[in-house]
C-alpha positions in Angstrom: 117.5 108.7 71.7 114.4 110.5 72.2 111.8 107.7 74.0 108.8 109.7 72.1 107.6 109.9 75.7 106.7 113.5 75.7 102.9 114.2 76.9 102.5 110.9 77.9 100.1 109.9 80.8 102.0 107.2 83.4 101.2 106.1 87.1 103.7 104.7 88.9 102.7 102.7 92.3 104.5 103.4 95.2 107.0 106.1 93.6 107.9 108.1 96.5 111.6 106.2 96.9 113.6 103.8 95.7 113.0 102.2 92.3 110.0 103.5 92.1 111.1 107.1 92.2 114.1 106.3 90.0 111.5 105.8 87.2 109.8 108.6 88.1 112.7 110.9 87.4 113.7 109.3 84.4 110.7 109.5 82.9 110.0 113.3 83.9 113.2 114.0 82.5 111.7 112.3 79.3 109.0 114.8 79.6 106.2 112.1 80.3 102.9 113.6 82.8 103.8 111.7 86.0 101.5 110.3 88.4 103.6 109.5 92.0 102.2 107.4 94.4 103.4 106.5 98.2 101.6 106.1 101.3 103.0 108.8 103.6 101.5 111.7 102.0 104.2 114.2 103.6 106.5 111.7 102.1 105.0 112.2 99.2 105.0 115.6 98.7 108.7 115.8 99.8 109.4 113.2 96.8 107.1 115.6 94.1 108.8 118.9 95.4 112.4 117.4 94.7 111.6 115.8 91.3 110.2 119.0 90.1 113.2 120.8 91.5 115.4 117.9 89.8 113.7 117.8 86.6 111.2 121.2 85.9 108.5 118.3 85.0 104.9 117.8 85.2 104.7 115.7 88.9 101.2 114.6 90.6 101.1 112.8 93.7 98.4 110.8 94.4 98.5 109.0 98.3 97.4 105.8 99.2 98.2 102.4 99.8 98.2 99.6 96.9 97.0 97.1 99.3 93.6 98.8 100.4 91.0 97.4 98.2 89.0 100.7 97.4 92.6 102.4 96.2 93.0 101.1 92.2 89.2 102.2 92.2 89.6 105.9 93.5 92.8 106.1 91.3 91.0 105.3 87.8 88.4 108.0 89.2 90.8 110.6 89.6 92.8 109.8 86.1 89.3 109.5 84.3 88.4 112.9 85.7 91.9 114.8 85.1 93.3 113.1 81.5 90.5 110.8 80.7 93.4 108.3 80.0 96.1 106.6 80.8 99.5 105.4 78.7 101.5 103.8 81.0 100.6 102.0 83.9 103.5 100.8 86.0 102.2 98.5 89.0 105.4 98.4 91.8 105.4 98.0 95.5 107.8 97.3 98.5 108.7 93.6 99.1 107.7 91.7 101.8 109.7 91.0 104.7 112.4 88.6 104.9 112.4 85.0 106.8 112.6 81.5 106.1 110.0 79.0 105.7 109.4 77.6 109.1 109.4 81.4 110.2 106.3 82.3 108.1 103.0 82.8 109.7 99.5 82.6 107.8 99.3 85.8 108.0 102.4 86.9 106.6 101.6 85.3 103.3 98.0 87.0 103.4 100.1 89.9 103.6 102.6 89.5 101.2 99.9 88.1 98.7 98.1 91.4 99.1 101.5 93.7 99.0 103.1 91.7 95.7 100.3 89.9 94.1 96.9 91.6 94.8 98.2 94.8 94.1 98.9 94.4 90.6 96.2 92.4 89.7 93.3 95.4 91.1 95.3 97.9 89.6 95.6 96.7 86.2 92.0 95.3 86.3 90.7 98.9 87.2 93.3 101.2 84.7 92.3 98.9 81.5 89.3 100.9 80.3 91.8 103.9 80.7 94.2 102.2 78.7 92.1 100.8 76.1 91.7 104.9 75.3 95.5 105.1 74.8 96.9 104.4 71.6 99.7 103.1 72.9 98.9 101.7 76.2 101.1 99.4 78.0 101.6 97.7 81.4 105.1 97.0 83.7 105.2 95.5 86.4 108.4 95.3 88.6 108.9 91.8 90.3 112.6 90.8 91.2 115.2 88.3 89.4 113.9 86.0 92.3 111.4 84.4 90.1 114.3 83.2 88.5 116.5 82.5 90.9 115.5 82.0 94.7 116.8 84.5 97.1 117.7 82.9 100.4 115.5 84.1 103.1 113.4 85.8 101.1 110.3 83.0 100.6 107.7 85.5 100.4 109.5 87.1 97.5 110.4 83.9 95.5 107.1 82.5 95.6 104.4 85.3 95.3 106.4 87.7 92.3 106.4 84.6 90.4 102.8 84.7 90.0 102.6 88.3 89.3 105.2 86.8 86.1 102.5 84.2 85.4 99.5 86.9 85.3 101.7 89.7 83.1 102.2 87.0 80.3 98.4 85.6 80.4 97.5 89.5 79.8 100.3 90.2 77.4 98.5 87.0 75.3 95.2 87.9 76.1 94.9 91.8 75.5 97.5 92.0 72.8 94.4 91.8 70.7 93.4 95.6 72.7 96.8 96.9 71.4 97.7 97.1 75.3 101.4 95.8 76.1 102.5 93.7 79.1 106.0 93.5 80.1 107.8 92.6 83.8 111.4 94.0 84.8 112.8 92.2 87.2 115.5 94.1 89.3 118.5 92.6 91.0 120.3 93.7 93.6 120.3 97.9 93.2 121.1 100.6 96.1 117.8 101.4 97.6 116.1 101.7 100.8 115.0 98.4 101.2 118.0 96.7 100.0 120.0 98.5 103.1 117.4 96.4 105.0 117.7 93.8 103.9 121.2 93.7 104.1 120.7 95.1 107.6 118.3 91.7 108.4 121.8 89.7 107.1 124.5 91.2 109.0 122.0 90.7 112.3 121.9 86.9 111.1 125.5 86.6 110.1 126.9 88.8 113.1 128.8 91.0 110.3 128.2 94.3 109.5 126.1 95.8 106.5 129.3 96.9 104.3 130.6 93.1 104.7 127.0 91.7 103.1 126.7 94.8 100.5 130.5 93.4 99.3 129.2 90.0 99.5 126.3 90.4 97.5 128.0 92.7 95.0 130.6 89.8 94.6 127.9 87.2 92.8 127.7 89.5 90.2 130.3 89.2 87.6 130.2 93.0 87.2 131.1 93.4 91.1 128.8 95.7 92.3 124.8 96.6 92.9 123.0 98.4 90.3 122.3 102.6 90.9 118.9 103.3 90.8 119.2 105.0 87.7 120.5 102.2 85.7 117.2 100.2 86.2 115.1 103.1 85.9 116.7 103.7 82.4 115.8 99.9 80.9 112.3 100.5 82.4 111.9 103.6 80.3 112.7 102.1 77.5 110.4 99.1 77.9 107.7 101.2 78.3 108.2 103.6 75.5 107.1 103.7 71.5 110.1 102.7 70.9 109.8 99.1 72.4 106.3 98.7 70.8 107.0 95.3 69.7 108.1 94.1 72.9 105.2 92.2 74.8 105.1 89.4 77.7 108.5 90.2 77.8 110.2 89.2 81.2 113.8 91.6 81.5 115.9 90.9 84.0 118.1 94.2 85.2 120.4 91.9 87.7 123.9 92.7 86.7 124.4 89.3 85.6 123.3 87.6 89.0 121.2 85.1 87.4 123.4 81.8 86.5 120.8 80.7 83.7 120.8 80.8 80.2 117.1 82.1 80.3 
């Protein structure tokens, strides 16, 4: 099925690896304009060199980091200045560090607030004049399927991605009226960088090894295994096509089943 995604303007945050970069590709292979985005800026230009290598597409990096308050403002600049718009705007950063409750400083949640919450919330307040020029513009952000079931020692995770759920259905109900969609997709457990940490942080707790967690966690789900990269990246294509133009405030969880809920 062609995505009619051809020409289209995206920015993906923090693109350089994992899930991020899976979209990236997917969507260059669609034939989309794609704006990368990672910190490292050698990183960064390692991750735009292979993609064009991988796909022949049209790849911009654009370095920073999502949780600098002056970032979302030189990125609406730059887009302004080199498209004039923007169709796609997919708001997506690493998670914060793992721990339980009674290990969590004050700042640590500051952190995480700024890395998981703040980060959407400046982005998509500074790209909306952007994508008010689109005819089709439309918003993702990634979250986790911990806002719908909690992840054990990930409390930073469960509690601050659930607010960036609240804050994409309050815009998906208050700018469906500017034509702009809002949609969350909410990844499971999928082979990426930070997942091998994570499971890392586990076998260190559980004196096991990281192959012993990965088969753990792949065991909850009833298809047996973690997501590839490319499976996610694939649903969040779609959701942020033409072809999904009547899908708004939609919250899509890409979890392999993990989730034991009806909703």
């Amino acid at each position: 099925m062609d995505l009619l995604l051809a020409g289209k303007i995206i920015f993906i945050a923090g693109s350089s690896q994992g899930l991020g970069y899976a979209i990236a590709e997917t969507l260059l292979n669609e034939k989309a304009v794609v704006i990368i985005n990672g910190r490292n800026q050698d990183k960064l230009g390692k991750a735009a060199e292979k993609l064009i290598q991988n796909t022949n597409g049209s790849v911009i990096p654009f370095a920073g980091d999502v949780t600098n308050v002056n970032f979302s403002s030189k990125l609406f600049e730059f887009i302004k200045s080199k498209f004039g718009t923007l169709d796609v705007l997919i708001t997506n950063s690493g998670g914060p560090a793992p721990g339980a409750f009674e290990s969590i400083n004050d700042e640590s949640w500051h952190n995480a607030f700024e890395l998981s919450f703040l980060s959407h919330v400046r982005l998509i307040r500074s790209m909306l004049p952007l994508l008010r020029l689109s005819a089709q513009g439309n918003v993702l952000t990634v979250t986790s399927y911990s806002v719908k079931q909690p992840i054990p020692n990930l409390i930073l995770s469960n509690s601050i991605r659930a607010a960036t759920i609240g804050l994409t259905k309050t815009l998906a109900l208050e700018l469906g009226k500017d034509g702009i969609r809002f949609n969350s997709i909410l990844p499971g457990w999928t082979k990426t960088e930070r997942v091998k940490t994570l499971m890392e942080n586990r076998a260190q707790i559980n004196n096991s090894s990281v192959e012993e967690e990965i088969a753990k966690q792949s065991s909850e789900s009833p298809l047996g295994r973690m997501a590839e990269p490319e499976e996610f990246a694939n649903v969040a294509a779609f959701l942020v096509s033409p072809r999904a133009s009547y899908l708004t405030g939609t919250m899509l969880s890409v979890d392999g089943g993990m989730v034991k809920g009806i909703l």
